[in-house]
N, C-alpha and C positions, 0 to 999 in steps of 0.2 A: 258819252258827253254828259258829264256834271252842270247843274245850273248852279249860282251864288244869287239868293234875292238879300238885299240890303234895304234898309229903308229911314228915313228919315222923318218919322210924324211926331208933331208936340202934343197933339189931342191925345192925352191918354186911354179915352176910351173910345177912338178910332184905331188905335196903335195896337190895342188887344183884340180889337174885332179882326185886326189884319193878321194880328201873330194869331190866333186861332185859325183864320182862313189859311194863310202858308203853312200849316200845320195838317191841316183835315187834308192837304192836298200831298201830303206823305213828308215833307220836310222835312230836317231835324234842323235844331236850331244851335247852331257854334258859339254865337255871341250875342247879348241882347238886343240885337236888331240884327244880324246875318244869320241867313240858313242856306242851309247843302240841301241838295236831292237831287234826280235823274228824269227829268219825265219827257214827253213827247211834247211838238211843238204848238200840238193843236191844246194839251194840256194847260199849260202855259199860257197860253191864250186866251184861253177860259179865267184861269186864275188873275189873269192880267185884267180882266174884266172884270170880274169880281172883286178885285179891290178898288179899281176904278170906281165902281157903282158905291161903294162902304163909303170912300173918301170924299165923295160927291166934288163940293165946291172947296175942300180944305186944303191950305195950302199943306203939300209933303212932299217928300221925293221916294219913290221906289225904285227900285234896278233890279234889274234881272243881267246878269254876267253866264256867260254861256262858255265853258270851261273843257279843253280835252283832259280825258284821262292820264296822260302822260304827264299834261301842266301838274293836275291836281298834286300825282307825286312825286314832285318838285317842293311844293307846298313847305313854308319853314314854319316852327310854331314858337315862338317867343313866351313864355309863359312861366309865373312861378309854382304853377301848380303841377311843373312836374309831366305834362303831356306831351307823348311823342307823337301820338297818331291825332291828325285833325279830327278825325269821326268821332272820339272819344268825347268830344266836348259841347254837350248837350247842356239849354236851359228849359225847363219846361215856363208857360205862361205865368203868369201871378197868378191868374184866378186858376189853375189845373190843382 
């Protein structure tokens, strides 16, 4: 089982305290705010916590999508940069 976290913050520098948090927790990141990874549920949990606590009172949206393997390669990639495989497509943070 794959997770999808997506997130939706305007505070720019809540937005990199949370892409570095979805990151340190193994992530990779597909699009500027979507990331792939595999973790367990209490992991998740944690991390779901942890950005909770970063975002305090702001208003955002995060999501976590919880995905089979089977879905995943199904997966289409629209892109003109030529990628076939979703994994391939990684942004590191601004401050990295």
């Amino acid at each position: 089982m794959k997770q999808i976290i997506v997130y939706d913050i305007s505070n720019d520098r809540l937005r990199e305290r949370v892409c570095h948090t979805v990151q340190d927790y193994g992530f990779k990141r597909l699009q500027y705010s979507v990331y792939k990874g595999s973790r367990s549920r209490n992991t998740l949990e944690a991390l779901s916590i942890e950005i909770q606590d970063i975002l305090g009172d702001e208003e955002a949206d995060v999501r976590f999508y919880l995905i089979c393997d089977k879905c995943l390669e199904k997966t289409m990639v629209v892109s003109k940069k030529g990628i076939d495989d979703i994994s391939e497509v990684m942004f590191p943070c601004r401050a990295s």
